[in-house]
Every structure is written in structure tokens, then in C-alpha cells.
N, C-alpha and C positions, 0 to 999 in steps of 0.2 A: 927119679925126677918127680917132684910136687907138681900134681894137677893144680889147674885154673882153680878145680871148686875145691879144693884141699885148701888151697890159700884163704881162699874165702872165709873158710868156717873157719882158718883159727883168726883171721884177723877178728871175725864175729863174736868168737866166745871170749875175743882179747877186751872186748869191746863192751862184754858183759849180759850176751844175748845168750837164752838158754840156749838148749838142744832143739826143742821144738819151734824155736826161734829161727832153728837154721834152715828152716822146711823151703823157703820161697826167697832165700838171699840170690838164688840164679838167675833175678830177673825181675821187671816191675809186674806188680799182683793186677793191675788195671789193665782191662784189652784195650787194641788198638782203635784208631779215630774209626766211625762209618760214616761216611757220607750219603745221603741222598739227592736226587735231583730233582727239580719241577718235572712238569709233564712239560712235552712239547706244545712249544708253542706256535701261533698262526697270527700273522696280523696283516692287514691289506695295505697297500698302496694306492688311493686313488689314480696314480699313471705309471705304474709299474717300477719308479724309479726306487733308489737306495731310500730307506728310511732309519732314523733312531727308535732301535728298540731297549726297553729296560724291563730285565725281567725279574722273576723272584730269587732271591739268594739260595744256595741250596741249605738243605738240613743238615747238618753234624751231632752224631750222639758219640758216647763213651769218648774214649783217649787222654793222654795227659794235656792238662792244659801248660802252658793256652795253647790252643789248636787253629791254625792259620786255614783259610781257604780261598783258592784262588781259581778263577775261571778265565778259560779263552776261548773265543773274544768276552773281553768283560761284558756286563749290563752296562747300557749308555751308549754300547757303541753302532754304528751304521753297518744295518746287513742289506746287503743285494738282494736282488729281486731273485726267489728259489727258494732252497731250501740248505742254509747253511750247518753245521757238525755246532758245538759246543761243549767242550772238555772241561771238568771242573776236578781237583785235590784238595785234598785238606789232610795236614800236615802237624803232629802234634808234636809237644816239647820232648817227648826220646824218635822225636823225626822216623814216628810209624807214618801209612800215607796210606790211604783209599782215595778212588777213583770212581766218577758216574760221567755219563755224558747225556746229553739230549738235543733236541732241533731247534731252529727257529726258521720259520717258514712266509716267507712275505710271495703274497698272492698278491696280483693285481685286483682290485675293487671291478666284478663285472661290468660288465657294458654293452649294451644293445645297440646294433647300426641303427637305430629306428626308436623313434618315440610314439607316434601319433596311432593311432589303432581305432579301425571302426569293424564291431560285430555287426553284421548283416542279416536278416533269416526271419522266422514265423515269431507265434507266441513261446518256444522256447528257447529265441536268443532273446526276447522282453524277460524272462524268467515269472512267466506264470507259474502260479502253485496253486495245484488241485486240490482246494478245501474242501470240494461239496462234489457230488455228481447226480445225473437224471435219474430217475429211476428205476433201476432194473427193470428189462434185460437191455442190454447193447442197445441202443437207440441206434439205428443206419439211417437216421432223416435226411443227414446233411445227401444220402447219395440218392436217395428215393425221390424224395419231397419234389423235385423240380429237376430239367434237366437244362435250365437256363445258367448258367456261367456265374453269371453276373448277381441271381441272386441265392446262386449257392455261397455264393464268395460270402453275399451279406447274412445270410445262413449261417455261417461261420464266427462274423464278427459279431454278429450280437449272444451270439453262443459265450463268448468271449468276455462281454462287453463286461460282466460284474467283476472281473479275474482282475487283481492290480499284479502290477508288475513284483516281484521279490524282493528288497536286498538277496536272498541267495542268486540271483540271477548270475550265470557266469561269465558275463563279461564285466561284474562287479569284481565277482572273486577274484577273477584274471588278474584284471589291472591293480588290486592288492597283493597279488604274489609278485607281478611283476616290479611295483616298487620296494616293496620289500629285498628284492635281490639287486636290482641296478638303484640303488640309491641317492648317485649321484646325479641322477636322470630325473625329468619328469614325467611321465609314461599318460599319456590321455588315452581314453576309451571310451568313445562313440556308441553309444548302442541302439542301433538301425534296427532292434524287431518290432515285428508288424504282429499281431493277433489276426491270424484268418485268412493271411496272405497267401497265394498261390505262387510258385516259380515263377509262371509266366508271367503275374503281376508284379514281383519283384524283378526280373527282366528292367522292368520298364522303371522301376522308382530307382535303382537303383546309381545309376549318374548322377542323381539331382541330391544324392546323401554323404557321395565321399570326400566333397571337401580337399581339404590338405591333407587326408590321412595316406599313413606310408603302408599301411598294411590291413589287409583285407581278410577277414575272418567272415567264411561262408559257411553257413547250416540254415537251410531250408527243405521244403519237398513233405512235411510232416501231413499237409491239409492234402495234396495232392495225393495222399495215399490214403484218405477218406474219402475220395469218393471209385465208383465200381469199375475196376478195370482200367483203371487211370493209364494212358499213354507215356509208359515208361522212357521210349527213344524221346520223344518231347521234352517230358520233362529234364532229360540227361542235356537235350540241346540247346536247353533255356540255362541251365547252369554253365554250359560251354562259354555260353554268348557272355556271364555274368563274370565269368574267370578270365575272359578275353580282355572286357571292359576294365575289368580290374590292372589288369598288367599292361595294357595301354595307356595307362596312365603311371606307369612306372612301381607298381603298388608289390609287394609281396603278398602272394595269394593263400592262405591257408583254407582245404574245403573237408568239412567235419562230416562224416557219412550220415545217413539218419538216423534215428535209433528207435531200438525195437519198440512193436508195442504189446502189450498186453493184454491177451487173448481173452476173451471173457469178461474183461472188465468194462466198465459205463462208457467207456471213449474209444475204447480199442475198436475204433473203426474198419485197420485194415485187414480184418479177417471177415468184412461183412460178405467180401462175395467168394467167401471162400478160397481165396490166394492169399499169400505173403509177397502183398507187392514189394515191401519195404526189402525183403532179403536181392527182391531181379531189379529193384532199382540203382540199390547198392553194388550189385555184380559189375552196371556198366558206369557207376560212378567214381569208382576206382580206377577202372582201365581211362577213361576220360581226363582224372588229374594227371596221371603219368605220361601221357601224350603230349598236355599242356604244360610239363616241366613246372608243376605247380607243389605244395607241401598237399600231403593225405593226413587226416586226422581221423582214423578211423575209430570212431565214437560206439558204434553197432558191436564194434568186436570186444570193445571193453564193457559194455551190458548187457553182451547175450549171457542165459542164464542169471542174471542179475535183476529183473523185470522186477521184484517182489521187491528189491530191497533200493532200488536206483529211481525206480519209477513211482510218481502220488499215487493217491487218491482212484483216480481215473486211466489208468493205466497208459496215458498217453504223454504228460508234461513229466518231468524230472521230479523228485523231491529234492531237498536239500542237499540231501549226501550225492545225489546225481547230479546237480550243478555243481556241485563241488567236483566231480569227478571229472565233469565236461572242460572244468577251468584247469587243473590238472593236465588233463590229454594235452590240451592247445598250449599249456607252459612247457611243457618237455616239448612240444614241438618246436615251439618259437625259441626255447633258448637254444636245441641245438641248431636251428636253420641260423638262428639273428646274431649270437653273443660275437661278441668281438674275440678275437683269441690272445 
């Protein structure tokens, strides 16, 4: 009996094809189609509902033409809120066929229960930046000079008084990460810091600033830990009082620990009497938010060891990269407590 490829060559040589003619009559000399696919894709919904997406067509090389390509669901069509499959073929004229597939992925557009937002606190929720400092060694006036209150306080503020507030300041930064991510929102940010301010001073201002804000960002205690021996129960119960006030008035509370300072340098006041108030004030300002069923932002644990590279000039205000990092902390905060789901 005559083979298939017996037949072949003598029809071939009938036909006037050499010998070497006859090497690749078994079949087309051209490989089959390959397809490629896009990458997957992502696109938002403003309200989570179906939307029309149109994506890129896939790639096709080699195969006999013409070479067809089809995909399901086509481009153009309406995908659900998730994350849908998409199969695509491509099919050429001796009907070889490759295969790719990839996603389409419709996220709803984030969302904040909450728009309005007031930072609260000293000269570093104003976002002072230490351009200049006294001069060597540690100056401890603010705790020596007077042990009047009142004009320690002014002690302070005119310490202050040349220092202008940053753009790095981070409840700027804040409120541009947070519009950045909730888009469709408009996000306000208040910023209530005081240069020089004591707790127990902000206590008392602190009603007369919030306004219609939904949400309360707390960082203070910075000045109260310059001066000697400072009254740590106090000051944890001047923050209680200010966290109370906050959530009486319906406010979500976030409260930022304080952060470290730096030893030895022109401002690092809190090492003047020899304690690290800032570490036993922190101790009981943790336990204090968890009681009050409030958000912790603990700022001190993401700059300890970091003093040199988070902290100016003066070892006490932020630099740049340290309000940025402050804005940070309080974003991952606020969007896991606030985002919509």
C-alpha cells in the first residue's frame, strides 16, 4: 500500500519539483500564529457600578495570513465591579490557533467618610524648620531663666518668633496625599499649630478652633518637655481632656505620640535635667488613647534611631523628610480608620 508521503512526491516530481524540492512538501514551511496579550488592566469607578472598558488589542506575530483574532469579552464591552478573566485566539489561514488571556479589574474610586480635617499642636504641626540654632552648648533657658509659667510660655514664643511656618509642614503634605487618593472629594485641612504652646494652653484654645471639622489630629507636649521635670500625669490629662473634647463633638480623634529629640543638639532641651521625659510621657500616652477608643499614631517609634536624618537643624523640629514622614504615619492611619469599603 502507497504512503500518504509516497503519493506526495510522485505527484511532486509529476509536477516537476526536484528531489530537494521534495524536502518540506509534508507541510507549510511558516510556524504557527503567537499571540500576545496586554498587561492587565485596572480602572476605577467612581460608585463601584459596571463601567465600559476598551482595551489594547492583543499582539499576533508569525502564522499564515490572514490571521483572525478574537477576544472574550471583546474591548467596548461593560465589566463589573472586580476583577473579570479575558481570553483572546488568533487563528490563521491553515487554522493553527494560540492562546493568551489577562484581567480587567474595576476598583471602586476611594472614598473617605470624612472631608474636613483640623491639625492641632505646637510649632511642629505649624511645620517650623530649623535654619539656624543658639549657640553651642544646649542652651536650658527656657527651664532655668524663670519659673513663672506665663513667661516661660513667652520664652518660648519669641524663641520662635523669626521661625515661619514650611510648605513641608505636615498637615500640608497630608492633605495633598489625601487628595491625591480620594479625588472625587474635597479634603480641607486646618492647621491649628501654635509655636510655644504648652498642653495645658492648648486645653483651653482648643474649642474655639474646631469649627465644622470631622476629624481631629492631635500632636502636642513638645515644649512641655523643655522644661525640668515636667508633670507628665498633667500633661497626659490635659491631652485626655482635649481627646474628650474632640469626640464630643462627634470628631474622629487621631493622637500622634511625641517625637524624639536630639541629644546634644542646640534645642534638645529634653535631656537638660537629665531624663528622657519624652520616652515616660509617651509610655502613658499610648495607654490613654486605647482607653479613649481613639486612633494612636505613634510618630516616636517611627524616628527613634532616625534623630539625624528626620530631625533639623536643632534637633527638635522635623526636617523635610520628617514631615513628610509625619504626613505619612497619619495617611496610613486615616485611610485605614476612614476609607469607605
Amino acid at each position: 500500500m502507497l504512503t500518504k508521503r509516497y503519493l506526495k512526491l510522485v505527484v511532486a516530481l509529476a509536477l516537476g519539483a526536484s528531489c530537494t524540492d521534495t524536502a518540506n512538501v509534508s507541510g507549510p514551511s511558516n510556524p504557527g500564529p503567537v499571540i500576545a496579550c496586554p498587561a492587565p488592566i485596572i480602572v476605577e469607578s467612581t460608585t463601584g457600578a459596571a463601567i465600559t472598558v476598551n482595551y489594547p488589542a492583543p499582539t499576533v506575530t508569525q502564522g499564515a495570513q490572514p490571521v483572525n483574532t478574537t477576544c472574550t469579552p471583546p474591548s467596548g464591552s461593560t465589566f463589573q465591579f472586580g476583577t473579570t478573566p479575558v481570553t483572546c485566539t488568533a487563528r490563521d489561514a491553515n487554522q493553527r490557533t494560540d492562546g493568551c488571556g489577562f484581567t480587567v479589574t474595576v476598583n471602586r474610586t476611594p472614598r473617605l467618610s470624612v472631608e474636613r480635617f483640623e491639625a492641632f499642636g505646637d510649632s511642629i504641626t505649624a511645620g517650623v524648620l530649623a535654619t539656624a540654632c543658639p549657640a553651642a552648648p544646649v542652651s536650658c533657658f527656657v527651664q532655668t531663666s524663670t519659673s513663672d509659667p506665663l513667661k516661660r510660655k513667652y520664652e518660648l514664643q519669641r524663641m520662635f518668633a523669626d521661625m515661619e511656618a514650611s510648605t513641608a509642614a505636615y498637615p500640608r503634605v497630608l492633605q495633598t496625599m489625601l487628595s491625591n487618593r480620594y479625588r472625587t472629594q474635597t479634603v480641607t485641612m486646618a492647621n491649628e499649630g501654635l509655636p510655644g504652646e504648652f498642653v495645658s494652653d492648648g486645653k483651653v484654645r482648643l474649642p474655639g478652633t474646631v469649627g465644622s471639622a470631622q476629624v481631629l489630629l492631635l500632636q502636642e507636649g513638645a515644649n512641655d518637655m523643655n522644661k525640668a521635670h515636667p508633670p507628665v500625669d498633667d500633661i497626659v490629662a490635659d491631652l485626655r481632656a482635649m481627646v474628650q473634647q474632640g469626640r464630643s463633638r462627634g470628631m474622629q480623634v487621631f493622637v500622634g505620640t511625641l517625637l524624639p529629640q536630639r541629644q546634644g543638639a542646640c534645642r534638645g532641651y529634653d535631656f537638660c535635667d537629665a531624663v528622657n521625659d519624652t520616652v515616660a510621657t509617651n509610655a502613658k500616652i499610648r495607654p490613654m488613647v486605647a482607653s479613649e477608643g481613639v486612633t494612636l499614631v505613634d510618630l516616636y517609634a517611627a524616628f527613634q534611631g532616625q534623630e539625624t536624618t528626620l530631625l533639623g537643624l536643632d534637633g527638635l523640629h522635623p526636617n523635610e523628610a520628617g514631615y513628610q514622614r509625619m504626613a505619612e504615619l497619619f495617611f496610613e492611619a486615616i485611610r485605614q480608620k476612614l476609607e469607605l469599603p
